[in-house]
C-alpha positions, 0 to 999 in steps of 0.5 A: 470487512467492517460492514461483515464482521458482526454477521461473520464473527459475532461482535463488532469492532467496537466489541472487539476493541473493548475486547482486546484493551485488557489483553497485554499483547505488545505484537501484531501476532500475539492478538491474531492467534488469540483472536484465531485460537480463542475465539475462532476468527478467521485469520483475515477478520484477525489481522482486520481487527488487530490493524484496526485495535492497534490503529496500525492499518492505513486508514487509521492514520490520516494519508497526508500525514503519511505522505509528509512523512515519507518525504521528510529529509526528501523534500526535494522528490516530493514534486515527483511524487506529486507529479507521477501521482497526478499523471496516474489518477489521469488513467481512471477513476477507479484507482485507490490510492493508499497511503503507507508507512513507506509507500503509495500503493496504487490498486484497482482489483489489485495492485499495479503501482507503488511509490517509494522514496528509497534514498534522498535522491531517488524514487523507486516506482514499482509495477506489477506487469504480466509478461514483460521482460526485465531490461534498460528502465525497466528493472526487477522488482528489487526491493518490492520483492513480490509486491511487484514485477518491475521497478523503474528508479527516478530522480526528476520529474522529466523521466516521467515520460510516454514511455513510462506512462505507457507502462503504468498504463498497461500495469493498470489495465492487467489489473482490473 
């Protein structure tokens, strides 16, 4: 989107930002309706902007750091983390891997993994798969809401199987 926002919206960021630093806003909302009411921004390269003013988007902060993050008080889930996010990248070389505030997000053209540490025990892997019914392992999505189809709760590194491969495997392959 950087690479487009001069030619789509007049400025670049770094006019943008200079922009937005006399503005008083303290919300994400406040900026894009001033950006959008004032200024005739998209509401996508609004909420690019804003996410990059505030440094709130993903790839303001460094990903170790949010990573570390998620895992403090839940050092003892960080192997499966590791483990699962190693037996993921194995599927292609085209996977992105984003780090958030409180997940991983696994994407091609689109999303097809998440990565949650939701308690101090347990990791909550999220899917996103056409078709495939809710039952045993393989439970609604939860908490991921819409984000994701599926959910599959995990608390060591051994139910990291075939079976579960197999279907982040396929989640992988709907998403491209």
């Amino acid at each position: 989107m950087e690479a487009n926002l001069k030619e789509k919206t007049g400025k670049t960021l770094d006019e943008w930002k200079i922009l937005l630093a006399d503005k008083s806003f303290t919300k994400h909302g406040e900026y894009m309706a001033y950006l959008k009411g004032e200024h005739g921004v998209t509401h996508g390269f609004a909420n690019f902007i804003t996410l990059k003013f505030r440094e709130t988007d993903a790839g303001s902060a460094d990903a170790d750091d949010l990573v570390s993050n998620q895992y403090k008080g839940k050092e003892s889930l960080k192997p499966i983390y590791d483990y699962l996010v190693s037996e993921i990248k194995k599927l292609g070389n085209n996977i992105e891997v984003a780090p958030k505030k409180a997940a991983v997000s696994f994407r091609v053209k689109r999303q097809f993994a998440l990565i949650q540490p939701t308690t101090k025990t347990r990791i909550d892997l999220g899917l996103k798969l056409n078709d495939i019914p809710h039952e045993g392992r393989l439970e609604s999505s939860g908490p991921f809401g819409t984000m994701c189809s599926h959910r599959i709760k995990l608390s060591k590194i051994e139910e990291i199987d075939d079976e579960l491969m197999a279907w982040v495997a396929q989640a992988y392959q709907q998403a491209q």
